[in-house]
VEXZA-982548 format. One line per 8 residues: their letters; for each residue x, y, z of C-alpha. Coordinates in pm, 1 decimal. Layout:
<atoms>
a) X/Y/Z | ...;
</atoms>
This chain:
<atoms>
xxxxxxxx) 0.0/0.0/0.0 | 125.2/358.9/-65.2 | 99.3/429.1/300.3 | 386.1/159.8/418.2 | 675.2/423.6/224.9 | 564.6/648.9/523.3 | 779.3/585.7/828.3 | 730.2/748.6/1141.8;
xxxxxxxx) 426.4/939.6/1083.8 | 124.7/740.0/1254.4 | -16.5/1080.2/1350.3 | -39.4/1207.0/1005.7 | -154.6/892.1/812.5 | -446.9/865.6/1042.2 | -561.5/1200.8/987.8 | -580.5/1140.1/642.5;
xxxxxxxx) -673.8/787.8/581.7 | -970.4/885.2/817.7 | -1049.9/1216.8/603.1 | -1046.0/970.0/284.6 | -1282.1/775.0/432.7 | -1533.1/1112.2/488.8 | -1448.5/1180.2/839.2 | -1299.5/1593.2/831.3;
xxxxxxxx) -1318.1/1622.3/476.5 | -1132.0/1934.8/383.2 | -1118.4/2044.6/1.6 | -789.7/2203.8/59.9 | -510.1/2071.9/267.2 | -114.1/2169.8/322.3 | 179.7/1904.4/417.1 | 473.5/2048.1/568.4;
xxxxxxxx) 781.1/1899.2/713.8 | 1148.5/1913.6/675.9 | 1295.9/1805.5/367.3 | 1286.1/1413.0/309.0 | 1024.1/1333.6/586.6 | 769.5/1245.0/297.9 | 564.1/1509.9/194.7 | 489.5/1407.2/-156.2;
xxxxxxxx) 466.9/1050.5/-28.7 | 164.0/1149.0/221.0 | 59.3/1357.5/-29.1 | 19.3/1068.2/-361.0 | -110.7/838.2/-78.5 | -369.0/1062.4/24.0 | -469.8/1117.5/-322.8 | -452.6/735.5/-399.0;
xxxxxxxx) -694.8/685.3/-132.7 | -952.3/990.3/-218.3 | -930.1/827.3/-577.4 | -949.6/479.0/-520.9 | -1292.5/309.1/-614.6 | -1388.5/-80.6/-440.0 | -1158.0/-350.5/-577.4 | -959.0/-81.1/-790.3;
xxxxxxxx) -715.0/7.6/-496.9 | -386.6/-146.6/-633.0 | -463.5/-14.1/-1040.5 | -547.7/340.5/-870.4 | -231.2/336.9/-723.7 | -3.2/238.5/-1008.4 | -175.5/525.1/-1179.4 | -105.1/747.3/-930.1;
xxxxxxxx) 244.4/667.9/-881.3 | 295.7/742.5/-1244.4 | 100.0/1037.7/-1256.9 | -156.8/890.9/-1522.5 | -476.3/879.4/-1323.8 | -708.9/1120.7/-1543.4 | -845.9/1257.3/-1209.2 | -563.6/1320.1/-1097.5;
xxxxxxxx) -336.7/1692.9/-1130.0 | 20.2/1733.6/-1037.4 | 256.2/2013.8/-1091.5 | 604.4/2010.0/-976.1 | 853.4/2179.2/-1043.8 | 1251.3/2117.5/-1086.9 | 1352.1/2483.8/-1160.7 | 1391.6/2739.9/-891.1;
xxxxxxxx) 1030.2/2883.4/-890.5 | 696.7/2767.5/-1053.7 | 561.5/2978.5/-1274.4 | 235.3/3173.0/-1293.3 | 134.9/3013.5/-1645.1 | 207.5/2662.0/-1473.4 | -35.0/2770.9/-1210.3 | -268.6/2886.9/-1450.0;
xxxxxxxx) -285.3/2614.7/-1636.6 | -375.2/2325.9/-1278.8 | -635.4/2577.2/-1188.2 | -826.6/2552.6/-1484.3 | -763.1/2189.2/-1550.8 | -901.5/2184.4/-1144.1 | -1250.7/2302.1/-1290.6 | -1303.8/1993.6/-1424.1;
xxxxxxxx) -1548.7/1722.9/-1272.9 | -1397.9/1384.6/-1171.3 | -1444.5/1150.3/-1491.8 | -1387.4/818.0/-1319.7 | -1313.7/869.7/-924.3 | -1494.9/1031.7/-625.4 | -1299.4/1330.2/-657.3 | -1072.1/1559.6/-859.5;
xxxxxxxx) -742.1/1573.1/-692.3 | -503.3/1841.7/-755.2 | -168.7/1794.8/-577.7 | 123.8/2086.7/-580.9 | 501.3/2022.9/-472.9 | 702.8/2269.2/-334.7 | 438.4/2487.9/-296.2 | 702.3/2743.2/-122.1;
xxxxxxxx) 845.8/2778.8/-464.0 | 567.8/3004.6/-599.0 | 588.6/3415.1/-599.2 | 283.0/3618.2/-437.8 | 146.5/3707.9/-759.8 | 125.8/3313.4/-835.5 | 22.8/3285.7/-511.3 | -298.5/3462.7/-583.4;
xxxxxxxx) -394.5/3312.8/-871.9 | -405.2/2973.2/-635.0 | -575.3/3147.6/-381.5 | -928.6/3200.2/-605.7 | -926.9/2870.3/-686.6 | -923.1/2787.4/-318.0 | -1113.9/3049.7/-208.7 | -1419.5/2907.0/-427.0;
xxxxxxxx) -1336.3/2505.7/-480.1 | -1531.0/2243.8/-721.7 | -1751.7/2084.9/-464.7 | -1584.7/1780.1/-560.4 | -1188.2/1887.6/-617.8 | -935.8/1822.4/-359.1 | -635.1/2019.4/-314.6 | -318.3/1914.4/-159.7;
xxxxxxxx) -20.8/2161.0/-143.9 | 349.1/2028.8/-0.6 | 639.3/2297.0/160.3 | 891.9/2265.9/398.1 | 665.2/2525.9/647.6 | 344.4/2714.4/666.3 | 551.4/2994.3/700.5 | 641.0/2974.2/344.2;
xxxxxxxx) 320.5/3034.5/221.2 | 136.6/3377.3/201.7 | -97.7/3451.7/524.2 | -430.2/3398.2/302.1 | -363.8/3068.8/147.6 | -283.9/2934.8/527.1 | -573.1/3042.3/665.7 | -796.7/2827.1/383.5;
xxxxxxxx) -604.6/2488.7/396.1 | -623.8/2240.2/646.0 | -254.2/2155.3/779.6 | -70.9/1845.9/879.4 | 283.9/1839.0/1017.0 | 512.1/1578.1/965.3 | 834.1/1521.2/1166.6 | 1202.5/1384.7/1108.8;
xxxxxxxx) 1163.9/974.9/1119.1 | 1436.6/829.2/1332.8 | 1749.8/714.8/1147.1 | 1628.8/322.9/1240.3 | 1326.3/393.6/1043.6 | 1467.1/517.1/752.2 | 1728.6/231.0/709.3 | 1496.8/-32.7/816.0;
xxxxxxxx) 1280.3/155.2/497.6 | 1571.7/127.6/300.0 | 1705.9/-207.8/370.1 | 1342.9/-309.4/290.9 | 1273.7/-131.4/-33.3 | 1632.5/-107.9/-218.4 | 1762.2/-456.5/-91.1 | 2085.4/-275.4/139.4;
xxxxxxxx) 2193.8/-427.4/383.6 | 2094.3/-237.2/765.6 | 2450.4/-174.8/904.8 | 2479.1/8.8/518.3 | 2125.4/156.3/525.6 | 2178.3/242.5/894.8 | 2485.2/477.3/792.6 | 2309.5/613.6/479.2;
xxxxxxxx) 2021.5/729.1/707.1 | 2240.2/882.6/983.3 | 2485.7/1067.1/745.0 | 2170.2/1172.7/534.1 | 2009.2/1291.6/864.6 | 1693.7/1064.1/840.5 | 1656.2/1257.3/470.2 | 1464.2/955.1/317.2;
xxxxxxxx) 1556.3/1072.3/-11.1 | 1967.6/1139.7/35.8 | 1938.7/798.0/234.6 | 1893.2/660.6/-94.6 | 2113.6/783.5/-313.1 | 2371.4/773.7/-52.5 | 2275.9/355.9/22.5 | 2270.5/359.0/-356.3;
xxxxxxxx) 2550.7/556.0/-535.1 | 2872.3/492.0/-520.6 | 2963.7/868.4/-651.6 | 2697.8/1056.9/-385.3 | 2902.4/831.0/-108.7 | 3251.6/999.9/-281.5 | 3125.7/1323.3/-312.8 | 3002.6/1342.9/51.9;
xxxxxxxx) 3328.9/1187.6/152.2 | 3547.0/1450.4/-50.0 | 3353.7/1721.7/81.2 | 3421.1/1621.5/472.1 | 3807.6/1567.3/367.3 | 3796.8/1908.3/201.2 | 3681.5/2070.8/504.6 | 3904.8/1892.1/759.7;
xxxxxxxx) 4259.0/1925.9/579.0 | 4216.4/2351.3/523.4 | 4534.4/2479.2/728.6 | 4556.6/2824.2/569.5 | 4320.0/3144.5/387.3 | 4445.4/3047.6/63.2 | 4340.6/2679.1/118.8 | 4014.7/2753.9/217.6;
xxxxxxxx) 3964.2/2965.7/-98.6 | 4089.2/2657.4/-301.1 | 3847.0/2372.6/-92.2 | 3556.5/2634.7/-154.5 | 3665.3/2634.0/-579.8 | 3697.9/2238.1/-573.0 | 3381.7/2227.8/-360.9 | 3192.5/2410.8/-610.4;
xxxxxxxx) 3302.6/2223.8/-895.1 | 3186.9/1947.9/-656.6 | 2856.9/2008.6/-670.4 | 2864.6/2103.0/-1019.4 | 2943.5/1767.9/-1143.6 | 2678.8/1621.6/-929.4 | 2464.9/1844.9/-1068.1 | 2547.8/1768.4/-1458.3;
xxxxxxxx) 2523.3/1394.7/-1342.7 | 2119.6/1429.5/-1209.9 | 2080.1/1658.3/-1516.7 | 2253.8/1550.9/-1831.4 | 2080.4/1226.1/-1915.5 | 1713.7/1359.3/-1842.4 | 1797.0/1665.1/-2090.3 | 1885.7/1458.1/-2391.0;
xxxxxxxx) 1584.1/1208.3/-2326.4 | 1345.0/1496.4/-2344.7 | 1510.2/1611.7/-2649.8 | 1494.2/1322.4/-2787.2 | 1127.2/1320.0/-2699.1 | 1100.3/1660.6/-2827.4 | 1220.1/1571.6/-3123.0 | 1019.0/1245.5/-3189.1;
xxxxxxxx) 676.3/1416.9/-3066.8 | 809.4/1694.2/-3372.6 | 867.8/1429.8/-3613.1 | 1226.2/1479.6/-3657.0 | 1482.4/1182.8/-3657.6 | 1777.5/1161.4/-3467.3 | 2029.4/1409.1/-3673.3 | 1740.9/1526.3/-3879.7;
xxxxxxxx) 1731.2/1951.2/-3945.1 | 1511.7/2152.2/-3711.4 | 1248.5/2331.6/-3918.4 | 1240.4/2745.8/-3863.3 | 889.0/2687.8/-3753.9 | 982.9/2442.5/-3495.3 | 1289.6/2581.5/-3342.5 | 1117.6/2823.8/-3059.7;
xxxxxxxx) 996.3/2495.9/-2917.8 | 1318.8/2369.2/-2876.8 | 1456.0/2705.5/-2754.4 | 1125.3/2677.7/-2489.7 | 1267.6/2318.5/-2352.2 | 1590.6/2433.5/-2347.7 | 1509.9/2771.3/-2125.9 | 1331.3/2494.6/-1943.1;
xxxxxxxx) 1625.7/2296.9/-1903.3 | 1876.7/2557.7/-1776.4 | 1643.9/2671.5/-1510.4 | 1656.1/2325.0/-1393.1 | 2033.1/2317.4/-1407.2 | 2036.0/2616.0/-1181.3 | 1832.0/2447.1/-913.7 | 2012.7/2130.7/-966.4;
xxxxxxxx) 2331.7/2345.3/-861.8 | 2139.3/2542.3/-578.1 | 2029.3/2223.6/-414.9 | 2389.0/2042.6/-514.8 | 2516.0/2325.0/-316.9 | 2294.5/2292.5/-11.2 | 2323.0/1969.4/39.8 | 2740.8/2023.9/77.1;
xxxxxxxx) 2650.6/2254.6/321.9 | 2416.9/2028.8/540.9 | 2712.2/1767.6/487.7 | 2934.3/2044.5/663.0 | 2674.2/2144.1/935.6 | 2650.7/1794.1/1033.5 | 3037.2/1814.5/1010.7 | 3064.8/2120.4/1260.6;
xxxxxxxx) 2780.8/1964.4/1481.5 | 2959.0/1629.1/1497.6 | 3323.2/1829.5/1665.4 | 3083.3/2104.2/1864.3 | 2920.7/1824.3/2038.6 | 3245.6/1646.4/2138.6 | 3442.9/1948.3/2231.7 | 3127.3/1988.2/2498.2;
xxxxxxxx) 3104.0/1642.9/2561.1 | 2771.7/1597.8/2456.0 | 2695.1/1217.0/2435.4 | 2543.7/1190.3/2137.9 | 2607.1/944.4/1880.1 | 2807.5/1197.9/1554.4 | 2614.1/1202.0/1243.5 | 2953.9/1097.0/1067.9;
xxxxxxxx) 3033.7/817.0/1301.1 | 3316.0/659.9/999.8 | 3580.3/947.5/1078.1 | 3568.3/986.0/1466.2 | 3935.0/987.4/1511.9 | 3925.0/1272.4/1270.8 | 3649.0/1473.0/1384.0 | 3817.5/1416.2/1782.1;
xxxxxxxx) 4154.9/1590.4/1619.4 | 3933.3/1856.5/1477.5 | 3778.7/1918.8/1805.5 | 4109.8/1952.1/1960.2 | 4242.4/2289.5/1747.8 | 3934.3/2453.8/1786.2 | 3745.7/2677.7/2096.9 | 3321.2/2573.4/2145.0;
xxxxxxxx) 3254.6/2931.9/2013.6 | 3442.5/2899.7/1689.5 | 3306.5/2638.5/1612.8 | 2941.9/2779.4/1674.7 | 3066.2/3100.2/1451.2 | 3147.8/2842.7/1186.9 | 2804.1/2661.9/1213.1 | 2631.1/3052.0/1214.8;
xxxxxxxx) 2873.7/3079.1/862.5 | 2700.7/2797.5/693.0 | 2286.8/2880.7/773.6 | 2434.5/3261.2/629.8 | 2553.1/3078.8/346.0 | 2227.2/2895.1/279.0 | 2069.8/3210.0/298.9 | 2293.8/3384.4/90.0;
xxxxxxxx) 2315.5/3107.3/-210.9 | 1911.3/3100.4/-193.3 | 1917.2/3501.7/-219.4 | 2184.2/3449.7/-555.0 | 2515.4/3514.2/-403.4 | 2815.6/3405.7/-619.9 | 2816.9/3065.9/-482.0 | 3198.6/3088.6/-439.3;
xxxxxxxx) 3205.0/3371.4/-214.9 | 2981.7/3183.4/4.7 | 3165.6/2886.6/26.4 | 3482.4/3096.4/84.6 | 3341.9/3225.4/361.3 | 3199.6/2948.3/528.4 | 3597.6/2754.0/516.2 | 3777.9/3089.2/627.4;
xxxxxxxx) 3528.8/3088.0/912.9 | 3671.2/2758.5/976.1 | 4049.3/2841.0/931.2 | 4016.7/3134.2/1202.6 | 3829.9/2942.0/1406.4 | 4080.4/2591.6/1405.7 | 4440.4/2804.9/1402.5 | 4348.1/3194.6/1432.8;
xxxxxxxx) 4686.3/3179.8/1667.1 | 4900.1/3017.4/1435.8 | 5178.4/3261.4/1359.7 | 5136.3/3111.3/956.4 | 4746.3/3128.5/954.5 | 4777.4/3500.8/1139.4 | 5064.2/3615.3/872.2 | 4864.2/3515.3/600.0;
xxxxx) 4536.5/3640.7/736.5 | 4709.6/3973.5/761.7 | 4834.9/3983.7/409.8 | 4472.4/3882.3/266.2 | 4317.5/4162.6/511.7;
</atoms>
């Protein structure tokens, strides 16, 4: 059943499996919950269940995992922000009356990645639902919605599964084995997603690695400036990897659906198209990169986190449990409050690389922090800190 790939939130799935079933009803609800809890998850197996007629479960599900059910709407979005056209185009497709299920269901991901003037298109369609259309919107927090959509959507909350759930879902689902799983969820911080790929891919597991070893071998300004430029070629590469194959098979679509062969010219007439799904694709590459960058810089929070709990003796298992010895040394040339300044660096960063901040700058930043913090009173680190100054 699409409820078992939900671990952890009992709470939640009873709210809703109950509301499927006509007890509080709402025609417009918002998930929110850190990233990887499961929002989309709750959200496809809510709309599974609204959908599902007697002795159809399992086909209602298989269409609604692949998005085919023709009651069903999705948008989602891989570039940085959906568009108003996008959000156009659900609303009116939300007008609709269900052709073969109890309801219309209209389901938006990263809901928190719309503007306020796409906001308020959304907002009619809420204010003045289909009696029989559903909505369910998905963000990391109710705060990242506008005031007036929150206050005509029914919330649930979900919270961060323990790391036993998630590689006990793992194990299960991708066939690892739970001592693997069971570090894939702790260094992906019970992320069900990263858990995954990191359980999964041998180059996520390198890059995560690199990025640790990057971090723990600056000595100096000028290598910090140098881990920051490898770092963002770092995520770079990852992103090109999660990007480059899906653009050419949409091309390739493109092209087919156009009725051109492989090689074959590009008519005049056709070639805005084209231009459209490229656009397309390069605002995807930029999000790829944004979130190829973030997740570096969780990898370093849980970095910092891991040496400020044992310089205070906090016992707590570390998120990167592989490289105690190291993180112990790292503990050793650095004071609890530089360590905190460097933590304060990387949420800034965040911030800043969301707000479009050269990326580099940020990341330069962030290690410097680190360098100042780990050998401020090192006559080399001081000299050279003056000369950069």
């Amino acid at each position: 059943m699409a409820w078992d790939d939900l671990i952890g939130q009992a709470d939640a799935i009873a709210t809703m499996r109950a509301a499927s079933e006509g007890d509080g009803l709402a025609h417009s609800w918002l998930i929110t919950g850190p990233p990887g809890s499961g929002r989309s998850t709750l959200a496809y197996a809510f709309a599974a269940a609204l959908l599902a007629r007697p002795g159809a479960e399992e086909s209602t599900e298989a269409q609604v995992a692949a998005r085919t059910h023709p009651d069903l709407g999705v948008l989602s979005t891989e570039r940085v922000l959906i568009s108003i056209d996008e959000v156009r185009q659900l609303v009116s497709s939300s007008q609709f009356s269900p052709s073969v299920g109890r309801y219309r269901v209209m389901v938006i991901e990263d809901a928190d990645r719309m503007t306020e003037r796409t906001s308020n298109v959304l907002l009619k369609a809420l204010e003045e639902p289909p009696p029989r259309t559903i909505w369910i919107l998905c963000a990391p927090s109710e705060a990242d919605l506008i005031p007036t959509i929150r206050s005509r959507v029914r919330s649930v909350r979900l919270r961060v599964p323990s790391v036993d759930d998630v590689a006990r879902l793992i194990s299960r689902r991708d066939g690892i084995s739970l001592p693997e799983a069971t570090r894939a969820a702790r260094e992906a911080q019970s992320h069900i997603g990263m858990a995954h790929r990191l359980a999964t891919n041998e180059q996520a597991r390198t890059r995560r690695a690199r990025t640790l070893q990057l971090a723990l071998g600056i000595r100096s300004v000028s290598g910090a400036v140098l881990a920051a430029a490898e770092l963002l070629e770092v995520a770079g590469d990852d992103a090109k990897a999660i990007t480059a194959e899906r653009d050419a098979q949409e091309r390739e679509s493109t092209l087919r659906s156009l009725g051109i062969g492989a090689g074959g010219t590009v008519p005049a007439a056709l070639r805005a198209q084209l231009k459209a799904l490229e656009e397309d694709q390069k605002r995807r590459a930029t999000r790829s990169l944004r979130d190829g960058l973030d997740r570096i810089l969780v990898d370093l929070l849980s970095l910092y986190r891991d040496i400020l709990l044992l310089q205070l003796g906090v016992d707590l298992e570390p998120v990167n449990l592989a490289i105690y010895s190291e993180l112990a040394k790292a503990a050793a040339l650095a004071s609890p409050a530089s360590t905190l300044a460097t933590l304060d660096a990387i949420a800034e960063a965040r911030q800043r690389i969301q707000g479009n901040v050269a990326p580099a700058l940020a990341l330069e930043a962030v290690l410097v922090s680190a360098v100042r913090g780990s050998g401020a009173g090192s006559p080399a680190v001081t000299a050279e800190r003056d000369h950069t100054s």
